[in-house]
matplotlib code that plots the C-alpha trace (Angstrom):
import matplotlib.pyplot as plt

x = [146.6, 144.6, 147.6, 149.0, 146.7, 143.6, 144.8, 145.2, 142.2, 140.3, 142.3, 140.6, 136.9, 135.7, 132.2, 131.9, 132.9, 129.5, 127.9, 130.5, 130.4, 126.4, 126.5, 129.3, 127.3, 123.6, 125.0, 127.0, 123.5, 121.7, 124.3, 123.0, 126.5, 126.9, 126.9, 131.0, 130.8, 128.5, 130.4, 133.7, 133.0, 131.2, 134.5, 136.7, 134.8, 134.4, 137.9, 139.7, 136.8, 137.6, 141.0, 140.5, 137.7, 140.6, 143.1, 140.7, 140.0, 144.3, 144.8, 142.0, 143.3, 146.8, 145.8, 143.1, 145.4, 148.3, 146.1, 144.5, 140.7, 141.4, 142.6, 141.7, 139.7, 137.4, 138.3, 136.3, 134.5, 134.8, 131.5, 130.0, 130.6, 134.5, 136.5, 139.5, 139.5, 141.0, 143.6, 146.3, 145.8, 145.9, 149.3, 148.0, 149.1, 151.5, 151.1, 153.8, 152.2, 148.8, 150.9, 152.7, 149.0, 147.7, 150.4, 150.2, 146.1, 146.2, 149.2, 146.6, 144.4, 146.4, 147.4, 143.8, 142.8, 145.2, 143.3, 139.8, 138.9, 140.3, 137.7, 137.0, 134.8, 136.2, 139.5, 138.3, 135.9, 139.2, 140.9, 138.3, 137.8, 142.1, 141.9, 139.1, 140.6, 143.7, 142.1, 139.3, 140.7, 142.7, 140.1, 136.6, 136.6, 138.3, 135.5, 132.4, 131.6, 132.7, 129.1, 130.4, 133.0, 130.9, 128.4, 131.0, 133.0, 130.9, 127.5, 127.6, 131.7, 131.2, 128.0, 129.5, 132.7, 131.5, 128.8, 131.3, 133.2, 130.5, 128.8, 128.8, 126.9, 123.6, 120.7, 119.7, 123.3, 123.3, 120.4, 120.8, 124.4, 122.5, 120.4, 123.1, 124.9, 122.2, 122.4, 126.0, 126.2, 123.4, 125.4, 128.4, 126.2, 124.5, 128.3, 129.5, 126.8, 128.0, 131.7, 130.0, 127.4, 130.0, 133.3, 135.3, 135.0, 132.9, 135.5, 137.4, 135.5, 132.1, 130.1, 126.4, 126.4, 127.2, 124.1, 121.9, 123.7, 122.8, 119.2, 116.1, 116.2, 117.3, 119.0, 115.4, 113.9, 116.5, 116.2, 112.8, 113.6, 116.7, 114.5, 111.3, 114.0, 115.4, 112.0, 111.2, 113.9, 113.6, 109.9, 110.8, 113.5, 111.0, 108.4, 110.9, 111.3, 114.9, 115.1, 111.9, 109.3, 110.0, 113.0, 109.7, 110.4, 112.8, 109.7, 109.2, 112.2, 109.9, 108.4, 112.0, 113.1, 110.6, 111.5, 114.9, 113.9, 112.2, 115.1, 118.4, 116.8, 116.8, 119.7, 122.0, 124.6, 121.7, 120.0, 122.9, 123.7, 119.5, 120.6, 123.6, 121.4, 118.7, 122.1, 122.5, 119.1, 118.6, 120.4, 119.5, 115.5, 116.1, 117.0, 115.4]
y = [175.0, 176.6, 179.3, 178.6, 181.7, 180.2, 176.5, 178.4, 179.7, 176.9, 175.3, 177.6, 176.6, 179.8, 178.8, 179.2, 183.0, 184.2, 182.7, 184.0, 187.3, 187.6, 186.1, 188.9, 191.8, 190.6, 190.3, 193.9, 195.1, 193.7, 195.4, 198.6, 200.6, 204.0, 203.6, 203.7, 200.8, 198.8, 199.2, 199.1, 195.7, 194.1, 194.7, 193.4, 190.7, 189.1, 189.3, 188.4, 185.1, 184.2, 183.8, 181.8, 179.5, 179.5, 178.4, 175.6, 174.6, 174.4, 172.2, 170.0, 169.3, 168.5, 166.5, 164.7, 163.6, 162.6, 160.8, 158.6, 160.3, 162.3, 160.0, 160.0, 156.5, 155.8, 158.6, 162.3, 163.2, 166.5, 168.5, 170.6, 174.3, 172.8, 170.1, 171.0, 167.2, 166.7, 169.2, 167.0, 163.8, 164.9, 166.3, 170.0, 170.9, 169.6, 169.4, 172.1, 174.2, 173.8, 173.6, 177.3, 178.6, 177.9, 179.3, 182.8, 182.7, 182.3, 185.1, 187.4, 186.9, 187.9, 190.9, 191.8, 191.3, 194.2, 196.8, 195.9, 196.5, 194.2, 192.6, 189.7, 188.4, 189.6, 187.8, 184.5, 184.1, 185.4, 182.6, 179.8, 180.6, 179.8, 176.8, 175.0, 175.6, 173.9, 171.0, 170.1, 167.7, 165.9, 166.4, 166.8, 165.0, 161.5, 161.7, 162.2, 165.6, 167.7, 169.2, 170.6, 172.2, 173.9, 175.3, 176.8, 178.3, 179.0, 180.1, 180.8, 182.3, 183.8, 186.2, 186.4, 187.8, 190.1, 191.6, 191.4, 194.0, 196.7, 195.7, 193.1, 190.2, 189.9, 187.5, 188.3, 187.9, 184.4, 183.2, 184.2, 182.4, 179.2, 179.1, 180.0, 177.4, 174.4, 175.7, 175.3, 172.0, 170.7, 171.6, 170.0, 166.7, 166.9, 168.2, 164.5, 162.1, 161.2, 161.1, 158.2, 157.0, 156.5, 155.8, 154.2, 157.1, 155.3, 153.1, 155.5, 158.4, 158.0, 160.8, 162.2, 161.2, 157.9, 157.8, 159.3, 156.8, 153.7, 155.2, 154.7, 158.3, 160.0, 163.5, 165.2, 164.1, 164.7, 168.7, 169.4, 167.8, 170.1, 172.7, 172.0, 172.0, 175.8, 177.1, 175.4, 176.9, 179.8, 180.6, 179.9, 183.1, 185.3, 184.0, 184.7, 188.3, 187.0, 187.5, 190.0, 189.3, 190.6, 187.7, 185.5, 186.6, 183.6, 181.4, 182.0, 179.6, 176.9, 176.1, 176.5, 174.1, 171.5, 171.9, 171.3, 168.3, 166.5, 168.6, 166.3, 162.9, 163.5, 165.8, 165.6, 168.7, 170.8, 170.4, 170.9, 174.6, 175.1, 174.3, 176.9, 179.0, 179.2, 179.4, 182.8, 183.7, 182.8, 185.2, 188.0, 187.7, 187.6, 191.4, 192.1]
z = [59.6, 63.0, 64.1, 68.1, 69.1, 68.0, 69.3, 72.8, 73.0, 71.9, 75.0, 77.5, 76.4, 75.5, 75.7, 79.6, 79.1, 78.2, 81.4, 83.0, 82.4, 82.0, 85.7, 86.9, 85.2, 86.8, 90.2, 90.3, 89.0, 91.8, 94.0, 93.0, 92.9, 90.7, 87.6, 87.2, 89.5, 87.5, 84.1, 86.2, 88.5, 85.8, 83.4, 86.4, 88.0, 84.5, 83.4, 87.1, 87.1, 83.0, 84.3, 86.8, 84.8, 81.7, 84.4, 85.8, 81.7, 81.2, 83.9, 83.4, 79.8, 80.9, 83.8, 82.1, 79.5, 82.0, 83.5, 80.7, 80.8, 77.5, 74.3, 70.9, 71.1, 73.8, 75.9, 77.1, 73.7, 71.4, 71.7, 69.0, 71.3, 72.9, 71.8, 73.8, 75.3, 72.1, 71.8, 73.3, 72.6, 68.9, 68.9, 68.4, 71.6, 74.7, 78.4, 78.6, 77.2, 79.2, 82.3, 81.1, 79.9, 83.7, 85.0, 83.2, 83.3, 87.3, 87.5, 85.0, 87.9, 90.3, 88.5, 87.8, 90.8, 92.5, 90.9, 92.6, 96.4, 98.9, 102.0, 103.4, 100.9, 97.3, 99.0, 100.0, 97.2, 94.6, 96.5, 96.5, 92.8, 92.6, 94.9, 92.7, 89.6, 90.7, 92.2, 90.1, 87.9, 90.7, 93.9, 92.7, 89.8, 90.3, 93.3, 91.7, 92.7, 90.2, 90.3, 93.4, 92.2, 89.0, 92.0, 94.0, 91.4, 87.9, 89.7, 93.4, 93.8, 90.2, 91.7, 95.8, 93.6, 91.9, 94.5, 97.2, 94.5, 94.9, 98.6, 101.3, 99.8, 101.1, 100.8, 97.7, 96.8, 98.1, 96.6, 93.0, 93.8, 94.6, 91.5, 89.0, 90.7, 90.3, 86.8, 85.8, 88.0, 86.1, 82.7, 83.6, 84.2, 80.8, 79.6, 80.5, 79.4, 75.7, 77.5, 79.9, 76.9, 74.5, 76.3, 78.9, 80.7, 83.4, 84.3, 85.6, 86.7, 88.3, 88.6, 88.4, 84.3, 85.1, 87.3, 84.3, 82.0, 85.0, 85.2, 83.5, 83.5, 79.8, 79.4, 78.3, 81.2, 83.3, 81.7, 82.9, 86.0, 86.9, 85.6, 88.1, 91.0, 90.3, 89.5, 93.0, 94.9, 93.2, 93.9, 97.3, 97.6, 96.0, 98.6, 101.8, 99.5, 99.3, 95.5, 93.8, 92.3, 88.9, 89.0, 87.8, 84.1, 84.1, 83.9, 80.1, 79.7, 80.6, 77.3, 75.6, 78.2, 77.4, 73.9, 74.8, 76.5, 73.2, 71.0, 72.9, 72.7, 68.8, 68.3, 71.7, 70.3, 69.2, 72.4, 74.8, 73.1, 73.5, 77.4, 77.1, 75.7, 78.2, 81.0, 79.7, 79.2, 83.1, 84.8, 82.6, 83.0, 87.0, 86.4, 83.5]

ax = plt.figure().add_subplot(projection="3d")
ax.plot(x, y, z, "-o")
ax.set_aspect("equal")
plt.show()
């Protein structure tokens, strides 16, 4: 019998923490504060952004389920690194209890969030961060542009956040905000291919999966693809000197990438924690 702890925070997909806080510690590096600030600010901006991703992860199972997206049969399907999706619909946990998790996770936030500085930008992106997670499931989502949503608030916000916490966010700031967003926008599109391959999830959610799924296009292809584009964008920033040139060290993912690609057209769970692998691999080599 899995205790109510364990159930809870199985609930909050723990697997997004790691990128989370890898992507808060690079960009209060990259701020070049003391090193109090580094360990403090990359302690903080994790924690105040796992609460808010946690809270976004809570509400998306109890809304998912009220609406008729998460089921047992034929509904969003368990993954081998979350199966939260199923939590619910299995009777291991209620809506209540999402809906009181979500609730205490944002307030954790808000209490977390008191003890950092206070400017224009750690306070609008603290607050974008709380207006996506409550509006994900219900706004982005049911339109097709969850990606969106995974940019704005698992890559880009995660990195303004926690730069804003040391400095004003800068260029450099913004563009290793882009690329970790392209990244986790990307994931959440390989995330919800076997939901649209192997459900009626599709009939009532159309998204970028579904356009893989409708495609000729399959999921290793679509890898090295996604790939190409943020070693494009990002050899562009180092060429404008936005980003330097030592952030280039993220091109020895490229093989493991194309091994990735041939790995998930044989083995799909294997190859999407290779992906999630070489998410947090990313972010490190651009300061490495």
């Amino acid at each position: 019998m899995v205790s109510k702890g364990k159930l809870y925070f199985y609930a909050s997909r723990p697997f997004a923490f790691p990128w989370i806080i890898v992507n808060s510690l690079v960009a209060v590096i990259l701020a070049h504060g003391s090193i109090f600030q580094t360990i403090y600010y990359g302690i903080m901006g994790s924690a105040i952004t796992i609460s808010l991703v946690a809270t976004s992860h809570f509400v998306n199972n109890w809304r998912d389920y009220v609406k008729g997206l998460d089921k047992v049969e034929k509904g969003s399907t368990a993954k081998s690194y979350t199966s939260a999706s199923q939590l619910i619909p299995m009777g291991l946990m209620t809506v209540q209890e999402n809906k009181a998790l979500a609730l205490f996770s944002q307030m954790l936030g808000v209490l977390l969030f008191l003890f950092v500085p206070h400017n224009i930008f750690t306070i609008s992106f603290f607050l974008l961060g709380s207006v996506l997670a409550w509006t994900y499931t219900d706004f982005f989502k049911p339109k097709g542009i969850g990606e969106v949503a995974l940019f704005l608030g698992h890559g880009f916000g995660t990195a303004m956040f926690a730069f804003s916490l040391v400095r004003t966010p800068n260029i450099m700031a913004i563009s290793l905000g882009i690329l970790l967003g392209l990244w986790a926008s990307f994931m959440l599109t390989l995330d919800q291919y076997p939901d649209v391959k192997n459900s009626d999830f599709e009939k009532r959610i159309r998204n970028m999966a579904s356009l893989l799924v409708g495609s000729d296009l399959k999921p290793g292809e679509f890898i090295m693809g996604a790939s190409i584009l943020i070693y494009i964008v990002q050899i562009g920033f180092v060429f404008l000197h936005w980003l330097p040139i030592y952030s280039l060290a993220t091109f020895i993912l490229l093989p493991v990438l194309h091994l990735d690609s041939l790995l998930i057209q044989n083995n799909y769970s294997k190859g999407m924690q290779l992906f999630l692998i070489c998410m947090l691999l990313y972010p490190i080599l651009v300061v490495l």
